[in-house]
TORKOL-4160 file (C-alpha; in steps of 0.2 Angstrom, whole numbers, padded with zeros to 4 digits, m for minus):
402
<pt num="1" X="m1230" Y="0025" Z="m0801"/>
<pt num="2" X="m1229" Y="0014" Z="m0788"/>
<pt num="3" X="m1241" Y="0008" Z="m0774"/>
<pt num="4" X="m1231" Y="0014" Z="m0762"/>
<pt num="5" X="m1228" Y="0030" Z="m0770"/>
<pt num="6" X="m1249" Y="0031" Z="m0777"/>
<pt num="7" X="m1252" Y="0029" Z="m0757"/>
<pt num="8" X="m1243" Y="0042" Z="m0749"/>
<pt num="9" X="m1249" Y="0056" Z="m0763"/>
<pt num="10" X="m1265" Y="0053" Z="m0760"/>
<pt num="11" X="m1264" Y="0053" Z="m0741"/>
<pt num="12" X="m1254" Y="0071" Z="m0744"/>
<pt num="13" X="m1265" Y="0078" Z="m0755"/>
<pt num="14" X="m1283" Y="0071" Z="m0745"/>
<pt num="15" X="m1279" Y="0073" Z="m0730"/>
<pt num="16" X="m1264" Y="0085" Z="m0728"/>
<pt num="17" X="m1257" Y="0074" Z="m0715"/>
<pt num="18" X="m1243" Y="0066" Z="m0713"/>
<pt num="19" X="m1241" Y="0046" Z="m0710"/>
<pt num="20" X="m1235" Y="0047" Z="m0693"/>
<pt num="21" X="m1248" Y="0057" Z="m0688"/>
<pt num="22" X="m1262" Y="0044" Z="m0696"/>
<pt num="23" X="m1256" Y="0030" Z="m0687"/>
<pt num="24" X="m1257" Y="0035" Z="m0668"/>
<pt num="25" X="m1272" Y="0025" Z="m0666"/>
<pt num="26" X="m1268" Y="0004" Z="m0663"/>
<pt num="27" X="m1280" Y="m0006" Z="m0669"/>
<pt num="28" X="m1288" Y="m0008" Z="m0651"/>
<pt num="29" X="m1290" Y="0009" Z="m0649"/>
<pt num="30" X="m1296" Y="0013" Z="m0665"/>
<pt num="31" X="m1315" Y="0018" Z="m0665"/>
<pt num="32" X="m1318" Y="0010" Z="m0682"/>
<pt num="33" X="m1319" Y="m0008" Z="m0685"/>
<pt num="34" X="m1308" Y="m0014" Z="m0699"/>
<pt num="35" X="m1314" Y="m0032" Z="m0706"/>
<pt num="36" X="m1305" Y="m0043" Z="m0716"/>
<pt num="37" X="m1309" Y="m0059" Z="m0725"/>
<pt num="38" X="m1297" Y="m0073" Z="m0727"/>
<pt num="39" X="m1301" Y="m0085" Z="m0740"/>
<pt num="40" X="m1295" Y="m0102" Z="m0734"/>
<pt num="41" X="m1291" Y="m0108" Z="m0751"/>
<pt num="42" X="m1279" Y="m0094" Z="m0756"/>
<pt num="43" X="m1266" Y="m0104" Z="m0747"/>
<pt num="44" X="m1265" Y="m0115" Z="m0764"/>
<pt num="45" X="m1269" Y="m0103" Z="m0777"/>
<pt num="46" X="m1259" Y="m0090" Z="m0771"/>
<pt num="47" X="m1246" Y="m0095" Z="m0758"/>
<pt num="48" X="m1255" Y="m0084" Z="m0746"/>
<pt num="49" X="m1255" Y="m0090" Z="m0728"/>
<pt num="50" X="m1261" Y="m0085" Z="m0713"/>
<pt num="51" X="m1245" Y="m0080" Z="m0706"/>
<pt num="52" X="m1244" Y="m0067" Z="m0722"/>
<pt num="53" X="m1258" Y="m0057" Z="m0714"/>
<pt num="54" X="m1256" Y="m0038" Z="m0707"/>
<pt num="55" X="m1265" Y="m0040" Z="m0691"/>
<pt num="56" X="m1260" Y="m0026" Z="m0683"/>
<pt num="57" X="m1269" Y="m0016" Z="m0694"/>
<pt num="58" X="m1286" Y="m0027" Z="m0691"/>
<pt num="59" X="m1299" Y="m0027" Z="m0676"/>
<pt num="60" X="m1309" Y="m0042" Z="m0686"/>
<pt num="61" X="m1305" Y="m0056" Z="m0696"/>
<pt num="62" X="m1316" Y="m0066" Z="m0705"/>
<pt num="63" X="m1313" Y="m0083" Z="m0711"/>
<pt num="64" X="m1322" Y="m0090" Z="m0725"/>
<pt num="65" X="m1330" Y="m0102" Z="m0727"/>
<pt num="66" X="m1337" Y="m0116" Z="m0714"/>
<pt num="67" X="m1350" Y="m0126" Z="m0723"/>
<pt num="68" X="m1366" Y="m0135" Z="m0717"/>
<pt num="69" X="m1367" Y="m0155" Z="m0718"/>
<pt num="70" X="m1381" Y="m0164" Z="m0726"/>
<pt num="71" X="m1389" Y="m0163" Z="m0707"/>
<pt num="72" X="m1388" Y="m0145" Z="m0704"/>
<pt num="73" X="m1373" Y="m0144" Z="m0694"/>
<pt num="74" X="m1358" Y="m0134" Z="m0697"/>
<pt num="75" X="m1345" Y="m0144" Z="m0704"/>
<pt num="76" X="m1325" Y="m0140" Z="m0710"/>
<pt num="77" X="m1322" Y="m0132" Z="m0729"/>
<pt num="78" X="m1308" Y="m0140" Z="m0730"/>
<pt num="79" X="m1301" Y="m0150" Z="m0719"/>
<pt num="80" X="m1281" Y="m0154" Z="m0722"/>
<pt num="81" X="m1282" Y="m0133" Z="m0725"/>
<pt num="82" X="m1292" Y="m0128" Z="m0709"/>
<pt num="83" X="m1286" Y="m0142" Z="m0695"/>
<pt num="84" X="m1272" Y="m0152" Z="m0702"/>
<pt num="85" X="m1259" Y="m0142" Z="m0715"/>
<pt num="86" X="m1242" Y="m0144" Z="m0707"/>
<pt num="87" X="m1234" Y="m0125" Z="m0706"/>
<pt num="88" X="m1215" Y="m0124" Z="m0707"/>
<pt num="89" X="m1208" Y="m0130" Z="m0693"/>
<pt num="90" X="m1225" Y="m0140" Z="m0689"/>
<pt num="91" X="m1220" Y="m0157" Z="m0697"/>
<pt num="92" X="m1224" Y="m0172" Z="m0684"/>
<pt num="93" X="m1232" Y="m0161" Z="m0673"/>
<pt num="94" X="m1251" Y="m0169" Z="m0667"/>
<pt num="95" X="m1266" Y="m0159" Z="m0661"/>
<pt num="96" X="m1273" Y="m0145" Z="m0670"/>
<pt num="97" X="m1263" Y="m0138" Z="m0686"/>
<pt num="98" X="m1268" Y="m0130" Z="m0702"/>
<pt num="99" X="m1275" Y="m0111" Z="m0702"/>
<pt num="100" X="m1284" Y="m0113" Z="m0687"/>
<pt num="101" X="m1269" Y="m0118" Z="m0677"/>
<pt num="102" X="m1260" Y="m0102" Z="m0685"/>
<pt num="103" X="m1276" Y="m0090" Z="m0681"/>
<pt num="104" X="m1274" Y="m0092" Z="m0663"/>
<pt num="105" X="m1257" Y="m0090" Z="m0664"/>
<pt num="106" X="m1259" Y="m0073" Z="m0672"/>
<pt num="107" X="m1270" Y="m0070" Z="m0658"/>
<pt num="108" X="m1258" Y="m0073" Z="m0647"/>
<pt num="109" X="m1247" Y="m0062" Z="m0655"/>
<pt num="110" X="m1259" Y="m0047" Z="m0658"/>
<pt num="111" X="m1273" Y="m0050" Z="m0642"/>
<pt num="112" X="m1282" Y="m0036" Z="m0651"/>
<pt num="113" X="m1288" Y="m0046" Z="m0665"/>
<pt num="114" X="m1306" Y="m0058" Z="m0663"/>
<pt num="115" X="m1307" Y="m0069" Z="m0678"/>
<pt num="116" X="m1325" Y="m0075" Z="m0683"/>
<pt num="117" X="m1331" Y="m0091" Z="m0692"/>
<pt num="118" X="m1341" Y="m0086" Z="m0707"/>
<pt num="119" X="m1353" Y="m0101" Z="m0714"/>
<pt num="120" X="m1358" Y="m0100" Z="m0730"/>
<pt num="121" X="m1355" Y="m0091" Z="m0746"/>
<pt num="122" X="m1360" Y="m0090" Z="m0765"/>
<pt num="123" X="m1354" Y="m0105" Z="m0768"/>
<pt num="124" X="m1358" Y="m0112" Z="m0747"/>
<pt num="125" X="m1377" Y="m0107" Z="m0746"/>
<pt num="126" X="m1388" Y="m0121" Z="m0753"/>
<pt num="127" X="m1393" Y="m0128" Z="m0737"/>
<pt num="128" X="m1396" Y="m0113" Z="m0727"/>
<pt num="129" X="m1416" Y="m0114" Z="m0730"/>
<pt num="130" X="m1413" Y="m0131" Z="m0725"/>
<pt num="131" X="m1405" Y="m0129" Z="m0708"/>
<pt num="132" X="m1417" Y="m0111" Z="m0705"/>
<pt num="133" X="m1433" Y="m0123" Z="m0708"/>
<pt num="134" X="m1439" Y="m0127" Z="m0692"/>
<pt num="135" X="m1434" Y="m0125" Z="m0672"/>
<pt num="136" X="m1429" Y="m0141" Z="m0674"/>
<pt num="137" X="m1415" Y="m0136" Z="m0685"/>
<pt num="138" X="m1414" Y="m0120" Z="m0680"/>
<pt num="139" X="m1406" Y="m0126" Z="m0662"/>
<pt num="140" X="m1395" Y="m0140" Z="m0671"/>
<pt num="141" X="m1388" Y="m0129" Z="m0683"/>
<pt num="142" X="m1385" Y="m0114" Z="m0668"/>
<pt num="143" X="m1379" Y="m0126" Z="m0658"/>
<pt num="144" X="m1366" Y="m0135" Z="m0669"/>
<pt num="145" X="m1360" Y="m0118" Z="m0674"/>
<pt num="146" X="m1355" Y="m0113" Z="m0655"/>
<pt num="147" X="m1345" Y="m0130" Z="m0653"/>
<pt num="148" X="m1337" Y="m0125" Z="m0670"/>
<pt num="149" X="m1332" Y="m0108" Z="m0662"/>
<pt num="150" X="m1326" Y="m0113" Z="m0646"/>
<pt num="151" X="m1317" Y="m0128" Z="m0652"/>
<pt num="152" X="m1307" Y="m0119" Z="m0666"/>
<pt num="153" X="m1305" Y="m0106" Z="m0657"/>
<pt num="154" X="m1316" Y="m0093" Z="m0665"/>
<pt num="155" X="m1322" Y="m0077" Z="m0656"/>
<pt num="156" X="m1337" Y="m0076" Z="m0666"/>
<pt num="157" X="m1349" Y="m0081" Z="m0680"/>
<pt num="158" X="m1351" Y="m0072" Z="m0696"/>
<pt num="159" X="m1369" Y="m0079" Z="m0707"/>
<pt num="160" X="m1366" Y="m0079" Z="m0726"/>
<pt num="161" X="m1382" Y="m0085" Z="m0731"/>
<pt num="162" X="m1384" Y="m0079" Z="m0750"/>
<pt num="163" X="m1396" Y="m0075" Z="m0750"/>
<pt num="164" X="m1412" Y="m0077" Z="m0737"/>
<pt num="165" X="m1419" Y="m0068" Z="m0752"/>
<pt num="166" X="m1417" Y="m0079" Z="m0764"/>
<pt num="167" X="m1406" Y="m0074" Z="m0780"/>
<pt num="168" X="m1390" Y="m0084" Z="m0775"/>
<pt num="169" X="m1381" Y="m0097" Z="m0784"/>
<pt num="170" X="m1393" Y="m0109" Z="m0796"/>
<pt num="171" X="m1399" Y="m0124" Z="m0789"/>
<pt num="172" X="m1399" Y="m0116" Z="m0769"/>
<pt num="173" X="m1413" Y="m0122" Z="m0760"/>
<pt num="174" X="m1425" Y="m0110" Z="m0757"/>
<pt num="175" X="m1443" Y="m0107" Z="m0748"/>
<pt num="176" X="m1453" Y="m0091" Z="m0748"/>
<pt num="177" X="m1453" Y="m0092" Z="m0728"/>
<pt num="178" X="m1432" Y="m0088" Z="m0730"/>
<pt num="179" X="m1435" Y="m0071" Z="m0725"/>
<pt num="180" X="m1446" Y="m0073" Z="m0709"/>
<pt num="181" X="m1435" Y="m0092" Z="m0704"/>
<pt num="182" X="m1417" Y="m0082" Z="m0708"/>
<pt num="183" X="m1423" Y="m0069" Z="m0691"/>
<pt num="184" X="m1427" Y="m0084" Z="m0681"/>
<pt num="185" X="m1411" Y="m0094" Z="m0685"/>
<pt num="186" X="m1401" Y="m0077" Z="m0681"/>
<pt num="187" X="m1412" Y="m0076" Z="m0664"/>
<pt num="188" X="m1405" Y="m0094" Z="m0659"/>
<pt num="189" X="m1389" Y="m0091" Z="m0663"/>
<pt num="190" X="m1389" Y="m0076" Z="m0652"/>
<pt num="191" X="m1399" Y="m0086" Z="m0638"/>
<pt num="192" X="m1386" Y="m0098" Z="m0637"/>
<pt num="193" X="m1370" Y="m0087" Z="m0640"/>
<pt num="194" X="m1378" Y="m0077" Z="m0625"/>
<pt num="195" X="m1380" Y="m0092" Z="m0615"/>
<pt num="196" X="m1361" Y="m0096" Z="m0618"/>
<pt num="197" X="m1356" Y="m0080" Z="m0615"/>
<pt num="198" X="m1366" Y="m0083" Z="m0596"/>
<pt num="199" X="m1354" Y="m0095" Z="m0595"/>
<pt num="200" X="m1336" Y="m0090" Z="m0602"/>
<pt num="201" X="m1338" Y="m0070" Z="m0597"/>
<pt num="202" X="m1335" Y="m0066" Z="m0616"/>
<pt num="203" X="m1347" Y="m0058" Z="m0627"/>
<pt num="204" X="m1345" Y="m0067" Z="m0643"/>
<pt num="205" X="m1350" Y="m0057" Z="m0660"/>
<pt num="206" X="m1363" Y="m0061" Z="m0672"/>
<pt num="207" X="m1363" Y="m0054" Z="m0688"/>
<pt num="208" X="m1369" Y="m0056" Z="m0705"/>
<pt num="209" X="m1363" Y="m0053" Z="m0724"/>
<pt num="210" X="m1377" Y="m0044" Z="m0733"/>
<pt num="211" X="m1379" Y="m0041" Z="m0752"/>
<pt num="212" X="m1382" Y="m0024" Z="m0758"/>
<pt num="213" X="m1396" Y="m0024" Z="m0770"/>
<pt num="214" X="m1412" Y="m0019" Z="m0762"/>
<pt num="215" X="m1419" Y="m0036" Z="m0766"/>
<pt num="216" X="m1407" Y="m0044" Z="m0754"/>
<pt num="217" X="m1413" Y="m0031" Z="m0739"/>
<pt num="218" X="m1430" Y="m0024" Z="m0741"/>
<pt num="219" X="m1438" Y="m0039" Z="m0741"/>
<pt num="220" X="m1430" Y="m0042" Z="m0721"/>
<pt num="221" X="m1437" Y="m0037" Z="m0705"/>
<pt num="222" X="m1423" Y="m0026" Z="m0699"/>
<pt num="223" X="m1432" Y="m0021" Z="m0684"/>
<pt num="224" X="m1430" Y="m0040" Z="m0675"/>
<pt num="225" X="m1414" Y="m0040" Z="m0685"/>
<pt num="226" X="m1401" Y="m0028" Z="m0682"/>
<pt num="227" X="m1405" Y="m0030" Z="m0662"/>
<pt num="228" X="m1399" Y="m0047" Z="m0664"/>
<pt num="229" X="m1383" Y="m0042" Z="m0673"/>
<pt num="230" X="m1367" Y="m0034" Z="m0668"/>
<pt num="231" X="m1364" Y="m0029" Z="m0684"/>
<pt num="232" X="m1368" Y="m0030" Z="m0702"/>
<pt num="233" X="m1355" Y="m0032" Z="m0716"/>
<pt num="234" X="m1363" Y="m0024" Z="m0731"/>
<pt num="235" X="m1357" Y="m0032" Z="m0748"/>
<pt num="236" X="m1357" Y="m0016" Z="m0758"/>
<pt num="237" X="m1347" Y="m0022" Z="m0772"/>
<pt num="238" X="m1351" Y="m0031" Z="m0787"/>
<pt num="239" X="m1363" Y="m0018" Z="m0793"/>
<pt num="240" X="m1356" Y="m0019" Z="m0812"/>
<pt num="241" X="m1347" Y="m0036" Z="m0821"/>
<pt num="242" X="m1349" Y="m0048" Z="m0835"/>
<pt num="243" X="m1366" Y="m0050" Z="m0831"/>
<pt num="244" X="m1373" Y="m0031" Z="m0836"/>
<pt num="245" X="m1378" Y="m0025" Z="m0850"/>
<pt num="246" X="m1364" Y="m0008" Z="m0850"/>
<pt num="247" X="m1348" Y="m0008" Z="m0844"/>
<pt num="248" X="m1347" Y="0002" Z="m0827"/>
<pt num="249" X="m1339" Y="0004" Z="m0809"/>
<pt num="250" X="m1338" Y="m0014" Z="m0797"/>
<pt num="251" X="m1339" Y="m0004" Z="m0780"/>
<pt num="252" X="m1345" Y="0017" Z="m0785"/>
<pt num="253" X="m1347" Y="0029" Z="m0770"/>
<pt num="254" X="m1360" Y="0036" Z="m0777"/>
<pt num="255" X="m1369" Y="0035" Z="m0791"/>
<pt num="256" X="m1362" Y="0038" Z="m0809"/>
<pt num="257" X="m1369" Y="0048" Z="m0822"/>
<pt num="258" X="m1375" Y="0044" Z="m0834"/>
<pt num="259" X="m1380" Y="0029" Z="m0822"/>
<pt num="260" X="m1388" Y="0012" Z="m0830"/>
<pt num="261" X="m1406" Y="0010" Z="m0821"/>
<pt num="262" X="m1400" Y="m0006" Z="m0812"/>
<pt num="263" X="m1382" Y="0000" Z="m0806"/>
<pt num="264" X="m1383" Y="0004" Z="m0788"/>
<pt num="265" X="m1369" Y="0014" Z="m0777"/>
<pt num="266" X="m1362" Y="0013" Z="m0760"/>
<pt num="267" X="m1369" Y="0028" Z="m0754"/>
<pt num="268" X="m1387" Y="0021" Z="m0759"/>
<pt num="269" X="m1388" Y="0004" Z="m0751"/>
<pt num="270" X="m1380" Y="0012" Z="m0736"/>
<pt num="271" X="m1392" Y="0027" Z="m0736"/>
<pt num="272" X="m1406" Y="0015" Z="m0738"/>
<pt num="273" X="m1401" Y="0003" Z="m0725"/>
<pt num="274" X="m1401" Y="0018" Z="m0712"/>
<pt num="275" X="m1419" Y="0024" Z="m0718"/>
<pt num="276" X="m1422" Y="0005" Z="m0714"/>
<pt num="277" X="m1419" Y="0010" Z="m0695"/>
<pt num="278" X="m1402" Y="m0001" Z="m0695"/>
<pt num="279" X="m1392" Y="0010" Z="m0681"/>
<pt num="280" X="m1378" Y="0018" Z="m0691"/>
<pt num="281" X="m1363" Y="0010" Z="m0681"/>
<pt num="282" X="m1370" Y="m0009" Z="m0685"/>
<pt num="283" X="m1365" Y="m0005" Z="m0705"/>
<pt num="284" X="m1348" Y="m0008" Z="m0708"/>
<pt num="285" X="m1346" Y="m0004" Z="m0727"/>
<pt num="286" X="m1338" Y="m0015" Z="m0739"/>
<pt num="287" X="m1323" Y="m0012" Z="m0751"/>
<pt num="288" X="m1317" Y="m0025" Z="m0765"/>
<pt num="289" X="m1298" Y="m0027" Z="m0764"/>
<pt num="290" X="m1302" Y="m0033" Z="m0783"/>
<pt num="291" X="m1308" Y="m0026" Z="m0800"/>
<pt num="292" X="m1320" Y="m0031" Z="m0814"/>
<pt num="293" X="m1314" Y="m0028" Z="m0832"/>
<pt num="294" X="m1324" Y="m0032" Z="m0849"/>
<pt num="295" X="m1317" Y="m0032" Z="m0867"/>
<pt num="296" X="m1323" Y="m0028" Z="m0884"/>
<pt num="297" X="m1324" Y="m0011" Z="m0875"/>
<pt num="298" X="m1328" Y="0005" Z="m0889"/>
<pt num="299" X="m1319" Y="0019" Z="m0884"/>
<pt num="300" X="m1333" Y="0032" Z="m0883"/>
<pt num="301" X="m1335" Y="0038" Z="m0865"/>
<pt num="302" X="m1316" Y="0031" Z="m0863"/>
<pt num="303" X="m1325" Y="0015" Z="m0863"/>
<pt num="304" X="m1337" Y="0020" Z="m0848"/>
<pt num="305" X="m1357" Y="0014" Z="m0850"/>
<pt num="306" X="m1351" Y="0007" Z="m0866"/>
<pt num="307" X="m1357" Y="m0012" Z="m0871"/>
<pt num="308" X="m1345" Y="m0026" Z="m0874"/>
<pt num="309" X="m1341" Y="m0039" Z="m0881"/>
<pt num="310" X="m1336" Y="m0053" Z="m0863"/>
<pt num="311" X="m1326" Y="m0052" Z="m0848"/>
<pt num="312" X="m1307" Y="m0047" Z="m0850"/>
<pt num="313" X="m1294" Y="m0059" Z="m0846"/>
<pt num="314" X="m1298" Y="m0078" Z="m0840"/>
<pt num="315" X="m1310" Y="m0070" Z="m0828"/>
<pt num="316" X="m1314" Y="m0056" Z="m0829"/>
<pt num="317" X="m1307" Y="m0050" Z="m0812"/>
<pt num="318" X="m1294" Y="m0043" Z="m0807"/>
<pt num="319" X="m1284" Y="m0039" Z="m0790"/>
<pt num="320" X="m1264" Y="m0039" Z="m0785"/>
<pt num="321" X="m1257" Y="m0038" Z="m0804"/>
<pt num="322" X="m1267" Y="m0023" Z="m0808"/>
<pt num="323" X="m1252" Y="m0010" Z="m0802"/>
<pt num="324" X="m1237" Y="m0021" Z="m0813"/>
<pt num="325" X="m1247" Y="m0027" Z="m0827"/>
<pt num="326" X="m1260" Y="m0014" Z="m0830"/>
<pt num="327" X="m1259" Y="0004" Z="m0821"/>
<pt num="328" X="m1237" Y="0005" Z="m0824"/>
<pt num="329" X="m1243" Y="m0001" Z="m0844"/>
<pt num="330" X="m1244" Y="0012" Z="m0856"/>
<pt num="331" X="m1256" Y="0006" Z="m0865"/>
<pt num="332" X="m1269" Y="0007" Z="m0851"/>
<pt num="333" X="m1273" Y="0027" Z="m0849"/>
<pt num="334" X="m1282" Y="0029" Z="m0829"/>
<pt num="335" X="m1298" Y="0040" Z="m0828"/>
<pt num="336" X="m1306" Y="0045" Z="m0815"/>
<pt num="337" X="m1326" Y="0048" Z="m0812"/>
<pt num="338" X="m1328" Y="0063" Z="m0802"/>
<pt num="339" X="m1349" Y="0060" Z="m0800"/>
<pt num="340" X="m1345" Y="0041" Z="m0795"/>
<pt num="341" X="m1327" Y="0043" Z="m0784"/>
<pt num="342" X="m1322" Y="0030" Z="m0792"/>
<pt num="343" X="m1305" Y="0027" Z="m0806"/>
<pt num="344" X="m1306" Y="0014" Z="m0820"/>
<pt num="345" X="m1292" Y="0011" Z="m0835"/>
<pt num="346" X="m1295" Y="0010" Z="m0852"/>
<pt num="347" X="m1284" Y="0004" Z="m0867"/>
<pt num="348" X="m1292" Y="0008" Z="m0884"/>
<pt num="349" X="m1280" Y="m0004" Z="m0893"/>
<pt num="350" X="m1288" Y="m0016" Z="m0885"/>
<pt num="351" X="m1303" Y="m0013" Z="m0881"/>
<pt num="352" X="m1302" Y="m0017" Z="m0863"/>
<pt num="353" X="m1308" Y="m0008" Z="m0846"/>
<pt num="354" X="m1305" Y="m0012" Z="m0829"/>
<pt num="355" X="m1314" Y="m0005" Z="m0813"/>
<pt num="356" X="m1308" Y="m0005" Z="m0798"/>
<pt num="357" X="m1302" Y="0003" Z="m0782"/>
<pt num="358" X="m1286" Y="0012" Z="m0777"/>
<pt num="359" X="m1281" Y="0022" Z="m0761"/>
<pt num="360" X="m1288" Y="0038" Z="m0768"/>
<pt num="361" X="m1306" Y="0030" Z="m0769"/>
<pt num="362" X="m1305" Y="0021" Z="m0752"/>
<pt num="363" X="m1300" Y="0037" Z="m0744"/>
<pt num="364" X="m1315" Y="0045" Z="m0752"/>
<pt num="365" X="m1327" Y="0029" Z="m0746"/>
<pt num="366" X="m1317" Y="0030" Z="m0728"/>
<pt num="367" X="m1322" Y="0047" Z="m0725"/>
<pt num="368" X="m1340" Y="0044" Z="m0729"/>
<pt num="369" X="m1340" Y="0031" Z="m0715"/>
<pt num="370" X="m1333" Y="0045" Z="m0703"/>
<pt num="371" X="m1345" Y="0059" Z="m0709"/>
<pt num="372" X="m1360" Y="0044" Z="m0706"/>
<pt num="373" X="m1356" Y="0038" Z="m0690"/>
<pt num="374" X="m1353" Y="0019" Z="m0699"/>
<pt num="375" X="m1346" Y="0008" Z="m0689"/>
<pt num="376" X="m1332" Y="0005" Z="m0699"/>
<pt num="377" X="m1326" Y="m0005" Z="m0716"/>
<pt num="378" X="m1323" Y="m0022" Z="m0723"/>
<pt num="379" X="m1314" Y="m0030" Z="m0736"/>
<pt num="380" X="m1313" Y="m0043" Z="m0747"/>
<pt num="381" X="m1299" Y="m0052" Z="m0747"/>
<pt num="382" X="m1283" Y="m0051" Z="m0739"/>
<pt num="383" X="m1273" Y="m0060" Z="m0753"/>
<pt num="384" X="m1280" Y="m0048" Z="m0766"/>
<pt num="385" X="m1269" Y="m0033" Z="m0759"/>
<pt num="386" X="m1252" Y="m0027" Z="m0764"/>
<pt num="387" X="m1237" Y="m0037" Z="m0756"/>
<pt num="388" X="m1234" Y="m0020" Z="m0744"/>
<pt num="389" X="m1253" Y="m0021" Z="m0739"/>
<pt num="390" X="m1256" Y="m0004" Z="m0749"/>
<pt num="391" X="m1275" Y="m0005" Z="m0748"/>
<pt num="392" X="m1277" Y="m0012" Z="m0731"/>
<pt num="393" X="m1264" Y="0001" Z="m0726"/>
<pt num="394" X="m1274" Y="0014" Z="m0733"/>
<pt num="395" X="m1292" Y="0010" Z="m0726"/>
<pt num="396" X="m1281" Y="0008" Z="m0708"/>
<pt num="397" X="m1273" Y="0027" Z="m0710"/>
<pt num="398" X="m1290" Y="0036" Z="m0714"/>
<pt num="399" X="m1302" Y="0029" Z="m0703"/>
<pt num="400" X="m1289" Y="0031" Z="m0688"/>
<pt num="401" X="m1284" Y="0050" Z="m0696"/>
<pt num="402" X="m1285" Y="0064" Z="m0683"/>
């Protein structure tokens, strides 16, 4: 079965209404937002370039990552990618080039779409604690982020930080006054985004990413926090990979049972979040446009909970080839976990299992958002979706549906 095909079941037999009547709504009158990330370096692993990206079916994009320099100022990712790559038709041209150029020109094509800077990430967070450390800091690293925004051409600023917490990539510096400095960096940003907004008319989004294990948010002060945010994009996948000690579900809805006591869901983080005092429409849930998969799988439970023996493939993750390679296989039988909402395939020749998400599940997790009053949904990442944009597609139809 084909995406495609997959797609347009699952909006028939969900919904019960028919595709031209889910996509009325435009992106700038849809009452959701719709966030997705764009990975500057999938231009050179994957061919995937910023003119490949569905804007019309996007309010927000996201690009990852800007990093911080060694003085606490916000400094390129990657220079020839961001500012210099010549797109076709671009060779000899001086100025600005690279994906930056190309995000304003999609701007320009679809003035709907505000693209954000987001500094940081796993990989991009060692010297947050650093820049957060003092006011000193605090106003340099604020106010080299601005001048990264306005002279890029960025409507807003996404924070990254993995995590204020602590619990990030090994070797990240990290203080236990992260917590209480990560509220005062976000209060200058906001200071000085404001100021610039005095000045330009335009209110420029802040945001931030945040994990979605309850030691990433309880520790935070969401009451001076969420008022200093537009929104929140909540990372609520990764729940279940190579790392745990049971096979189990990257990005559940809920939780599954039997669940593994350190498995959260979606609906949990999100649920606790809100009894945090975060307003509802400041939570914009995410969704992974990729799967995790382990090996050495035993077929008891179809190899659900089970233990195992490593991460399947080179990775352990996987994304676009799971429809040619694994769900059209026969080898691989689907399942699907009605307590969790959420499918998994299984090969008991070899021993493999693979979570993920499909339309049928994001349709499930978009109608939580409505029935919650969230302010909509994220995603990473755009090159990890179907050549016809099938998830996207889908997360754009059922929030927008009648």
């Amino acid at each position: 079965m084909t995406v495609r095909i997959l797609l347009n079941s699952i909006f028939l037999l969900t919904l019960a209404a028919p595709m031209t009547t889910m996509a009325q709504k435009t992106p700038e009158t849809s009452d959701y937002r719709i966030v997705g990330y764009y990975a500057g370096w999938t231009m050179y692993d994957r061919q995937y370039f910023v003119t490949d990206i569905p804007a019309d079916k996007l309010t927000h994009l996201n690009y990852a990552f800007a990093l911080i320099s060694d003085t606490g100022e916000v400094m390129l990712g990657d220079e020839w990618g961001d500012t210099q790559f010549p797109y076709p038709g671009e060779e000899g041209s001086t100025g600005l080039l690279g994906n930056f150029h190309q995000l304003q020109l999609l701007k320009e094509a679809n003035p709907h779409l505000q693209t954000l800077i987001s500094i940081g990430g796993w990989t991009g967070s060692a010297k947050f604690s650093d820049a957060a450390l003092t006011p000193e800091s605090r106003e340099r690293f604020a106010r080299s982020a601005v001048e990264f925004m306005l002279r890029y051409g960025f409507d807003g600023i996404d924070i990254d930080w993995e995590y204020p917490t602590g619990g990030g990539v090994a070797g990240n510096i990290e203080r236990p006054e992260d917590p209480e400095n990560f509220v005062l960096l976000l209060a200058e940003l906001r200071t000085q985004l404001d100021a610039q907004a005095s000045q330009d008319g335009v209110h420029h989004p802040l945001t931030i990413a945040l994990g979605s294990g309850r030691t990433a948010y309880e520790p935070l002060d969401w009451a001076r926090i969420h008022p200093l945010l537009d929104w929140i994009n909540v990372m609520t996948y990764d729940m279940s990979g190579n790392w745990s000690q049971v096979t189990g579900f990257n990005s559940p809805l809920y939780d599954s049972v039997p669940n593994p006591p350190e498995v959260s869901s979606t609906a949990t983080t999100l649920n606790d979040l809100l009894a945090l005092g975060i307003p509802a429409d400041k939570l914009v849930m995410g969704v992974p446009f990729y799967g995790h998969g382990w090996q050495g799988v035993p077929a008891a439970n179809n190899g659900l909970h089970q233990p195992f023996t490593g991460p399947a493939g080179e990775s352990g993750s996987f994304d676009r080839d799971l429809v040619a390679n694994y769900l059209s296989s026969s080898e691989y039988q689907a399942f699907w976990d009605e307590s969790a909402q959420s499918p998994y395939l299984y090969s008991a020749n070899s021993g493999v299992m693979i979570a993920y998400d499909d339309p049928r599940s994001i349709v499930m997790k978009a109608n939580f958002v409505r029935e919650h009053g969230l302010g909509g949904m994220m995603f990473w990442e755009l090159s990890q979706d179907t050549d016809d944009a099938a998830l996207l597609s889908t997360i754009y139809a059922a929030l927008n549906a009648p």
